[in-house]
VMD Tcl script that draws the C-alpha trace (Angstrom):
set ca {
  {79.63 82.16 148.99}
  {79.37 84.69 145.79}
  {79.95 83.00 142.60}
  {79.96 79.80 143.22}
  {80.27 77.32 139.93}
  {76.61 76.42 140.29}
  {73.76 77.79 139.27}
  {70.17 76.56 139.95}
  {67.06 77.57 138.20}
  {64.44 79.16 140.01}
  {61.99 76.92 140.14}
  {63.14 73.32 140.60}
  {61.67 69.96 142.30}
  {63.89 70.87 144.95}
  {63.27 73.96 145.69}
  {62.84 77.56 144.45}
  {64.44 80.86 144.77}
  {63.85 83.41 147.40}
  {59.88 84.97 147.39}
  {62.07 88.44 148.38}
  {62.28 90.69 145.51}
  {65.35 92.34 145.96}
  {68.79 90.31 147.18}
  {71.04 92.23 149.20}
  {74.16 91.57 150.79}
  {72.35 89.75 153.95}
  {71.18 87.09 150.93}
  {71.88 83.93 150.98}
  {74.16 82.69 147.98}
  {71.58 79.72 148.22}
  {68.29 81.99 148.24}
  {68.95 82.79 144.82}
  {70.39 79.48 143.21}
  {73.56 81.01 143.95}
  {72.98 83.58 140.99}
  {75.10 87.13 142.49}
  {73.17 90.31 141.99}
  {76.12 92.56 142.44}
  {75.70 94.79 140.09}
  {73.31 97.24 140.68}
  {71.08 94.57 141.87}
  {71.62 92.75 138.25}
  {73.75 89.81 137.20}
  {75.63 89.31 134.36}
  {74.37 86.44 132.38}
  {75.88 85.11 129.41}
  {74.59 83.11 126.74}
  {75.28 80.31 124.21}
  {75.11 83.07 121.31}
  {78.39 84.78 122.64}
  {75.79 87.88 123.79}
  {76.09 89.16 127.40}
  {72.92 90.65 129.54}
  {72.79 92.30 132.88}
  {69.37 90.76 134.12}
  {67.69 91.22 137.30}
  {65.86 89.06 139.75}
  {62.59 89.46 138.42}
  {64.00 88.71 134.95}
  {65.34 85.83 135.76}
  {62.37 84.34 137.78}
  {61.07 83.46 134.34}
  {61.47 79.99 133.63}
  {62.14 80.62 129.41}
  {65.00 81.27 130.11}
  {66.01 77.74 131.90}
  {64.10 75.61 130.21}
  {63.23 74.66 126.70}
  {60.07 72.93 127.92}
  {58.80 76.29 129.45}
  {59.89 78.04 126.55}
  {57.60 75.51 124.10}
  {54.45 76.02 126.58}
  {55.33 79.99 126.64}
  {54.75 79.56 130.24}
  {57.20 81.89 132.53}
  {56.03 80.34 135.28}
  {56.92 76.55 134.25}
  {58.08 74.04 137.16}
  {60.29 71.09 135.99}
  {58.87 67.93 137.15}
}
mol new
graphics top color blue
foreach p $ca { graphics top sphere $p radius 0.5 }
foreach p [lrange $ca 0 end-1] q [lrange $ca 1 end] { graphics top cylinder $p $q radius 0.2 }
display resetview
């Protein structure tokens, strides 16, 4: 299902996103936390600051942008515990 109302980081204790770098319409909604890379292979993200992004996979693989805890340790690689 594309769009669905949740969205799940990448890396999460219960599970991460695809290790495929490029989703395609034979994805899974669930290989990707249900985040829809329709747009040119990017998705439109929106933030609490009213600014819009068009972000791709790779882009959002990094965990600073999930979680404040990776964003403190600067680590884009972070997995919540």
């Amino acid at each position: 299902m594309t769009g669905y109302f949740k969205v799940l980081a990448p890396k999460r204790p219960s599970g991460v996103w695809s290790s495929g770098k490029d989703p395609d319409q034979s994805s899974s909604a669930t290989d990707y936390g249900y985040v829809d890379f329709r747009y040119n292979k990017k998705a439109v993200v929106a933030h609490l600051d009213g600014h819009v992004e068009m972000l791709g996979v790779e882009e959002l693989r990094d965990m600073r942008r999930w979680s404040n805890q990776a964003s403190i340790a600067n680590d884009p690689n972070f997995t919540v515990r």
